[in-house]
N, C-alpha and C positions, 0 to 999 in steps of 0.2 A: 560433587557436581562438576563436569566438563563445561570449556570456554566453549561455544560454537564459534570457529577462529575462520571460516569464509561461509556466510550466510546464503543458502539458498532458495528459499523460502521466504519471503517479505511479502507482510501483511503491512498494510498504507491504510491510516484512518482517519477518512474525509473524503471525500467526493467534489471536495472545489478546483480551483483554481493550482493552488500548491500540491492537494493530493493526490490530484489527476496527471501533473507536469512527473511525481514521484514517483508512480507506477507507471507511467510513459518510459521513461528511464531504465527501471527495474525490467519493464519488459525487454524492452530494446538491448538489455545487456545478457540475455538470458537467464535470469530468473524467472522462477514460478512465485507470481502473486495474487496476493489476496486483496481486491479493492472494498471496502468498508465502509457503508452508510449507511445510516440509524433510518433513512427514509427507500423503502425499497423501491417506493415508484420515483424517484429522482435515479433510481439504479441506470435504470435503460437510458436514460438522458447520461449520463455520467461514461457508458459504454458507447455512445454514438459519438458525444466531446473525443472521446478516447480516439476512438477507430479516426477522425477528422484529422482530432492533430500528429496520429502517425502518417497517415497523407501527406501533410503538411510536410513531414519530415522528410519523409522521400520525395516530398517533390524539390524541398531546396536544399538538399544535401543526398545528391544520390549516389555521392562517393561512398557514403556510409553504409555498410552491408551489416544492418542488427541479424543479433544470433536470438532470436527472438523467443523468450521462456513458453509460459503459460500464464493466462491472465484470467480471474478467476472473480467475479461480483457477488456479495453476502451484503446482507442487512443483519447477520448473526454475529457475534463476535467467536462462537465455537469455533471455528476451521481456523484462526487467527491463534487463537489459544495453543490447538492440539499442534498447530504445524511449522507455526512461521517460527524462522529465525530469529528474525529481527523483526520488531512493528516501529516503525513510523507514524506519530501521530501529529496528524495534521489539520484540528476541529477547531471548531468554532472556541473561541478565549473568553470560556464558563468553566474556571476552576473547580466550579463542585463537578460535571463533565467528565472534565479530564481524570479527574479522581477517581469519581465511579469506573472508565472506561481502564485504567490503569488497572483496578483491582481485580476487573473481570478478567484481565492478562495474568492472572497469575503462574499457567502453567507455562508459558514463554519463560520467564524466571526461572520458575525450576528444573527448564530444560538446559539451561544456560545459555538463555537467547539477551538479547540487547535489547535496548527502548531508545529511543531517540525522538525527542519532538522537537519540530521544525517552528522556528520563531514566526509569528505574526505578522503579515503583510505589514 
């Protein structure tokens, strides 16, 4: 199995606060992401937050010129699986959750992708 040693492909899973600020990023750096929430109708709400705080970003820092990826909304976790380099998980702190959603990652793993979860507000 190969390291994937510069991830380009990042799937982010949650739709809050943290998940939304970590696909902001991912985009704004050009990466292609995959934003992830278990509720599809909070998607479109999660996509408008999104679109708002890049505004945001260009309006108080317009020195910053993002090389800006692909930014990509699922309620599925297949496209996460098949593509992402690296996921970022960033849900609700429901260990049994996080478990299940780990598991359903497992071909991230055997593509030699990374996991990273982002600690609790």
């Amino acid at each position: 199995m190969a390291i994937i040693s510069s991830p380009r492909t990042i799937g982010v899973c949650g739709i809050g606060q943290i998940g939304l600020a970590l696909g902001l990023a991912c985009w704004r750096s050009g990466c292609r992401v995959w934003l992830y929430g278990r509720n599809p109708q909070k998607l479109e709400k999660a996509r408008q937050d999104l679109e708002s705080m890049d505004r945001w970003m260009a309006a108080e820092f317009p020195e910053e010129q993002p090389g800006y990826g692909e930014i990509n909304y699922t309620s599925d976790l297949q496209p996460l699986d098949r593509e992402a380099d690296l996921v970022i998980e960033g849900i609700a702190e429901d260990m049994a959750v996080k478990v299940k959603l780990w598991q359903s990652l497992a071909g991230v793993a055997e593509r030699g992708g990374f996991f990273v979860a982002a600690p609790p507000a």
